[in-house]
N, C-alpha and C positions, 0 to 999 in steps of 0.2 A: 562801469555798471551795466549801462546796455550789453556790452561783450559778455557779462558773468549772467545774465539773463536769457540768453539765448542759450549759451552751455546747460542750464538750466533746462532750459524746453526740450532741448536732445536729449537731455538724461530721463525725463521725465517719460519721451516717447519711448528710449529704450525698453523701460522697465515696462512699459504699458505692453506693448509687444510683446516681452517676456511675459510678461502676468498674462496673455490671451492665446499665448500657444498652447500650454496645458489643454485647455476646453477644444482648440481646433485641433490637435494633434487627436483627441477622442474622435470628436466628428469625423474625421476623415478615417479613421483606422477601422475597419480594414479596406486597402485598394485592391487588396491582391490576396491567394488563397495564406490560406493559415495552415504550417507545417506543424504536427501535434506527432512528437515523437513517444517509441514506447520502448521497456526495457525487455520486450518479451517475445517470442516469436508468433506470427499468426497463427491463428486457430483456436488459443485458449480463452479460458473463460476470462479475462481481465479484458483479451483483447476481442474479444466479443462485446464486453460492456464498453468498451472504445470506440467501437463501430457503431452502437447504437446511440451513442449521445453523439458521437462526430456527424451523424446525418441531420440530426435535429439542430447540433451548434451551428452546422452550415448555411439551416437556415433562418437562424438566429443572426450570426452576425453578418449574411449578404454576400459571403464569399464562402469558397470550398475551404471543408478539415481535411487536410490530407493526412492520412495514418501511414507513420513513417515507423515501420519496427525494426530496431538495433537492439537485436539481442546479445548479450554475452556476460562476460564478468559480472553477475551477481544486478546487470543492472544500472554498471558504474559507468558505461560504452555510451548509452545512451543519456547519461547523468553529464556525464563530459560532454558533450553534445550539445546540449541545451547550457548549460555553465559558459560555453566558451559563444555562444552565437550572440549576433546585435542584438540590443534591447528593446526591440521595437514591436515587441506583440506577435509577428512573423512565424517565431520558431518557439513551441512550447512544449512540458515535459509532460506524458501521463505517467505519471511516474505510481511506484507501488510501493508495499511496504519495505522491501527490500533495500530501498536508502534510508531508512531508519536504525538496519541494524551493518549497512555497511563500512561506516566509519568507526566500529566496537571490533571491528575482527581483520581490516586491513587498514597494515601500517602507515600504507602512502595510498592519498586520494590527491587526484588530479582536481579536485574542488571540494568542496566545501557545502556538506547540506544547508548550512541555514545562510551562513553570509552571501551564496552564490544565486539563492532563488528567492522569491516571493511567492507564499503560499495564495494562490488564489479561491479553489475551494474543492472540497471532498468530493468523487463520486459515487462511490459505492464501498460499501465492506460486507464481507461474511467470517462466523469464525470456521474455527478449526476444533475437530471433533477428537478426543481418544479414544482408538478403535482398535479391538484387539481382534488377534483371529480365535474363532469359536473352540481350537481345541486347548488353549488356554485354560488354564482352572479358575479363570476369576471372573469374576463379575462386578465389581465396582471399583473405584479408584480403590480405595483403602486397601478391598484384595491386593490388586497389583505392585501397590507399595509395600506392604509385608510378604508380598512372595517377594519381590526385587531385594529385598533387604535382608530376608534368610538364605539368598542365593546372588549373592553379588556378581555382576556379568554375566549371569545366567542369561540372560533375556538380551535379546536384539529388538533395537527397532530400527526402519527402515525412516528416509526421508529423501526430500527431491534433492539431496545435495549439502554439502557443508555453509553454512551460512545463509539459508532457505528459511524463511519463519516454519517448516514443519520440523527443522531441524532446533531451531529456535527454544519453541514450545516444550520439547521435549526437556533441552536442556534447561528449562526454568523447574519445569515440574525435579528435577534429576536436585537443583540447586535448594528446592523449597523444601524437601521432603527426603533429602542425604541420600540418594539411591544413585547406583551404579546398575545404570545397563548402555549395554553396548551399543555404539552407532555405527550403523550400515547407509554410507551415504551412496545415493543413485543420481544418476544423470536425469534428473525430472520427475513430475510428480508420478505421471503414469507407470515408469517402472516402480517406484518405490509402492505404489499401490497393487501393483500387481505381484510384489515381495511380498505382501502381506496378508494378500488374498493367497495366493499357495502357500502359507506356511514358511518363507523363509524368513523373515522377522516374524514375531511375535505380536509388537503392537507399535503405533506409531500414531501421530497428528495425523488427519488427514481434515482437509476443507470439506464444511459440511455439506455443500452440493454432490461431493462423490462420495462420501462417507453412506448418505441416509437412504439410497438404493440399497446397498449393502447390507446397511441393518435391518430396512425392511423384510431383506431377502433372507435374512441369517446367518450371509454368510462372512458375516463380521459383526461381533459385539459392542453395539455400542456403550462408552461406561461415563461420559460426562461432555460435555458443550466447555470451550475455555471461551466464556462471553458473559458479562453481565447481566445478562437474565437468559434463557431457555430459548430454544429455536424454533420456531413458528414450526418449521418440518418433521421438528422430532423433539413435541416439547414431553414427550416421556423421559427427554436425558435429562441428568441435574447440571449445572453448571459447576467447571470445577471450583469455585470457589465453596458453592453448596457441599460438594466433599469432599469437605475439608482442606481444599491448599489455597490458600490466602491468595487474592491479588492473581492467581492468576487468568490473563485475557492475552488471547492471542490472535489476532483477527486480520485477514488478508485484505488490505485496504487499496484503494486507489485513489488518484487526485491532482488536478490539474498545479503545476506549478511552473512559473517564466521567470526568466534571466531577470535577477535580482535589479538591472539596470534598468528593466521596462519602466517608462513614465506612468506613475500615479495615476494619472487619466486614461491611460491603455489600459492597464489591470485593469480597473473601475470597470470600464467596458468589457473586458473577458472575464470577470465575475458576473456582472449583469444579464448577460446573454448566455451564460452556462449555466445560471438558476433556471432560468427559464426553461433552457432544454432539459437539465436534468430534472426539475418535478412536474413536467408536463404528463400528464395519463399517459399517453403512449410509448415514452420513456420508461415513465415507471414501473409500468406493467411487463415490459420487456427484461429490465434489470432482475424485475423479482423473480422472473421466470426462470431465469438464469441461476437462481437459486442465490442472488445478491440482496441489498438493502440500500437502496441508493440514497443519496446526503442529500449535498448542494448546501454546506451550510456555507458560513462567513470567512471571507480572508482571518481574520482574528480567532475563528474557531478551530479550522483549521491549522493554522501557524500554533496555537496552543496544545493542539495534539501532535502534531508534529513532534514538538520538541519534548514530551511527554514520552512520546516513542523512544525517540531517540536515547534519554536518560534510561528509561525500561533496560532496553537489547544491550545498552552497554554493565551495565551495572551484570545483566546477567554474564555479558560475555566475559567480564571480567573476574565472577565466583566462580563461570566455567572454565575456564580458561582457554576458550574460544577462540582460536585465529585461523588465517589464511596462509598470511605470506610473516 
């Protein structure tokens, strides 16, 4: 009996130990800088909004953010990345909306969006505008769709690339509304905006920070917002659900997500400390400036859009018949 009582005490410590790492493995995290990878190369506007909450998180959680950019495949270089590293809070994704519609159009992914990460929390979105060029004969969505529709392929639009949500967007509207126009895919957003600013496409998505220069200027017609309500910049456009195509929203997102391994009490902490920097004034005002909307909601809110996404882009890619490889 004595003997089975002491086994007893040992087992009891174990567990107590186990039960108070969670809380000290929080406390201590972070010892060392925090590597925040991104899917996209420097300079752009995501990775701008990157940089300005990585200076704020740094001094949020007491250690440097270090912005690590691994551009390439759609996004998936840096998705693997983060998928395959220790779970320890260390190495994390800013990942964008591009892993939402990469597992709808490529056959083999070296991970897996939702079983490989834990959604921590949103940091910013803006949509995506339809912008046509001004020698165009239309002027509102509905134009566009009955000129598309008494001239089938007639019309090009331009996008940053095959499997790009401006590529995306297009083909939702193409799936909702039976039209055939052609797809001019470019190596990035910047050429494909500059297809459509000289006239070599016709119309295309473009994000409304580059879009509403443009239409201030004339020299691109703006004909609808794909976002749930109107754009604080140009809320003269309607949203395209206002005319008339159902459901749709296409909106370039960002948002912090870590290796699905991380302990419970790490996330907890890289949520906590990434509310704070991203709704801080001087964050926010920076984001907006950028022509964003910054979040910062819930692990649960996000993970809910997430996969909301996810089902979206494939379902499209699958009316479209959307692939890669």
């Amino acid at each position: 009996m004595a003997q089975f009582n002491i086994l007893l005490r040992g087992f009891c410590a174990v567990i107590a130990i186990a039960a108070g790492a969670a809380p000290a493995a929080a406390q201590e995290f972070p010892s060392r800088a925090v590597r925040m990878v991104l899917p996209f190369p420097a300079g752009g506007g995501s990775d701008l909004v990157a940089r300005i909450i990585a200076q704020k998180y740094s001094q949020q959680l007491g250690q440097q953010v270090i912005v690590d950019n691994r551009a390439g495949a759609s996004g998936n270089i840096a998705a693997d990345i983060v998928a395959k590293a220790p779970g320890d809070g260390y190495t994390v994704f800013f990942a964008n909306s591009s892993i939402a519609i990469s597992p709808a159009i490529y056959k083999k992914l070296s991970f897996d969006p939702v079983r490989d990460f834990a959604a921590i929390s949103m940091a910013s979105s803006y949509p995506f505008a339809l912008v046509a060029h001004p020698a165009l004969p239309v002027k509102t969505v509905k134009d566009l769709v009955a000129l598309a529709k008494s001239k089938p392929n007639s019309l090009d639009y331009s996008s940053a690339g095959t499997g790009t949500m401006s590529h995306m967007a297009m083909e939702m509207l193409r799936v909702k509304t039976g039209t055939r126009i052609t797809h001019l895919p470019y190596k990035g957003a910047a050429p494909a905006s500059v297809a459509l600013l000289t006239g070599e496409s016709q119309v295309a998505f473009v994000v409304m920070p580059v879009a509403a220069p443009h239409v201030r200027n004339n020299r691109l017609r703006g004909l609808a917002v794909a976002d749930k309500v109107r754009s604080a910049v140009a809320p003269e456009l309607p949203t395209m659900i206002e005319a008339g195509v159902k459901d749709h929203i296409a909106l370039q997102w960002n948002g912090l997500l870590a290796p699905a391994k991380t302990p419970q009490a790490v996330q907890d902490k890289l949520y906590r400390e990434w509310v704070v920097a991203v709704k801080s004034p001087e964050v926010v005002q920076r984001i907006r400036a950028e022509g964003a909307e910054p979040s910062g909601n819930t692990p649960a809110e996000f993970s809910a859009f997430f996969r909301s996404e996810l089902a979206k882009w494939a379902d499209v890619a699958k009316q479209s018949g959307t692939t890669v490889d």
